[in-house]
C-alpha positions as CSV (number, residue, x, y, z in Angstrom):
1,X,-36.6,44.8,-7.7
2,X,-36.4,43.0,-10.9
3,X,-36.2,39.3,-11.3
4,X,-32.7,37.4,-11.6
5,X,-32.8,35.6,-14.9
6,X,-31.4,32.4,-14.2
7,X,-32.4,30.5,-18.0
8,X,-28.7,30.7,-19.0
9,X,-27.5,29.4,-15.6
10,X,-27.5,25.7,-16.7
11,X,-25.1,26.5,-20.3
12,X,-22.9,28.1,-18.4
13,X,-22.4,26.1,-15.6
14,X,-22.0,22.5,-18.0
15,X,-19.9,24.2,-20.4
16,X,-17.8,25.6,-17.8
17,X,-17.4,21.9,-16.6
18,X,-16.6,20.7,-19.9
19,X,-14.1,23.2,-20.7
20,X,-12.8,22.2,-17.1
21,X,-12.6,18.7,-17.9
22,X,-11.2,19.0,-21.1
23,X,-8.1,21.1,-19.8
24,X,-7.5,19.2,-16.7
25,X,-7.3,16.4,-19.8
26,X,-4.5,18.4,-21.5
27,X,-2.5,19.1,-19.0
28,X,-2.5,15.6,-17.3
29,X,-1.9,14.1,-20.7
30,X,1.4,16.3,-21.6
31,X,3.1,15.4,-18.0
32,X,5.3,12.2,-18.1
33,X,5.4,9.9,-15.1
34,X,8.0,7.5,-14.0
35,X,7.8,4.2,-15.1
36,X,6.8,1.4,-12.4
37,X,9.8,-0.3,-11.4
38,X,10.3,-3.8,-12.8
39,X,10.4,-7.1,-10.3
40,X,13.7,-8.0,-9.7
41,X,14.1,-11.8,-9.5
42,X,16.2,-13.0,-6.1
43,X,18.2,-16.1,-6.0
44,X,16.7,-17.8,-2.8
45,X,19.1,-19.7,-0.9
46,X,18.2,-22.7,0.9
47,X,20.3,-23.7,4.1
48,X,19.9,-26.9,5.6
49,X,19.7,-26.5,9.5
50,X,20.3,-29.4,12.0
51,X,16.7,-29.4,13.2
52,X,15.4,-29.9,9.6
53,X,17.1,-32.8,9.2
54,X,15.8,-34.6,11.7
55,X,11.9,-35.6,12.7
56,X,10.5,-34.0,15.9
57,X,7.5,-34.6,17.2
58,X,5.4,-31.9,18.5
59,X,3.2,-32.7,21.7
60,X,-0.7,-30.4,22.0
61,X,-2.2,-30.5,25.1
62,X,-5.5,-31.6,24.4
63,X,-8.2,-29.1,24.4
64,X,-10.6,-30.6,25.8
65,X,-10.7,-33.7,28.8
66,X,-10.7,-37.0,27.5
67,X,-14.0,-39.3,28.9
């Protein structure tokens, strides 16, 4: 049974890859994508409610006893 010569193996496989790589390249590089859309600026209204206007004061229970 005679030997498999494998010395060419490692040309063929990397220039297969390159040739690979370089076509994926073209074909990526000739397709046009949409553009990312562009922020749109909002007018934020502020509305004064009747709880803003005046101060409350918010009660915690404490967290721990007091000594």
């Amino acid at each position: 049974m005679p030997q498999l010569d494998t010395s060419t193996w490692f040309t063929t496989i990397i220039s297969s890859m390159i040739s690979l790589f370089i076509l994926f390249q073209l074909k990526i590089s000739t397709q046009s994508f949409p553009t990312p859309p562009s922020p749109k600026t909002l007018a934020i209204k502020k509305t004064k409610n009747p709880w803003e206007l005046k101060w409350t004061k918010i009660y915690f229970p404490p967290s721990s006893p007091q000594q």
